[in-house]
Steps between C-alpha positions, in 0.01 A plus 500: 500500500329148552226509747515157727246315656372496863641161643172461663366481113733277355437289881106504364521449096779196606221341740231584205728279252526256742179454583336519190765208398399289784165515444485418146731226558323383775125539304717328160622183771096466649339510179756218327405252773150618459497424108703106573215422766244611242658294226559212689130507638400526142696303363371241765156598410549374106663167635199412707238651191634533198129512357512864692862646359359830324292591807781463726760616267332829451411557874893434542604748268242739632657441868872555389405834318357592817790400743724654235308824538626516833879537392371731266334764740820430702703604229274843428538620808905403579488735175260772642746483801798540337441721238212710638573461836168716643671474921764678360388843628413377814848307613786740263510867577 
């Protein structure tokens, strides 16, 4: 004998996956624009003083690990959610 699911639980872990999908999508799409205006600037930066390309070169790469960080922490807790899911108890009886 299979026990089923609640709909009301499969109506919350759906909106869970969806959410969590959205988000790191959405965090993924804001920090790729983030990382071309930080290149271009930079890259702008070299054109007009190319006497100073390691010093802006390595406060670029310094920037886009930090806006990549973002996706990152995105991404840990879409997994938290999905996986561990800790409003579980509180929404699925």
């Amino acid at each position: 004998m299979t026990q089923r699911a609640a709909p009301h639980a499969v109506d919350y872990f759906l909106w869970t996956v969806i959410i969590a999908s959205l988000g790191l999508a959405f965090a993924a799409a804001v920090c790729g624009v983030a990382q071309a205006l930080a290149i271009r600037r930079g890259l702008e930066g070299i054109a007009r003083q190319p006497e100073a390309t390691g010093q802006i070169q390595t406060a670029m790469i310094l920037g886009l690990a930090f806006i990549e960080s973002l996706v990152i922490y995105v991404l840990l807790v879409s997994l938290i959610l999905l996986f561990v899911n800790p409003f579980a108890k509180f929404f699925v009886q």
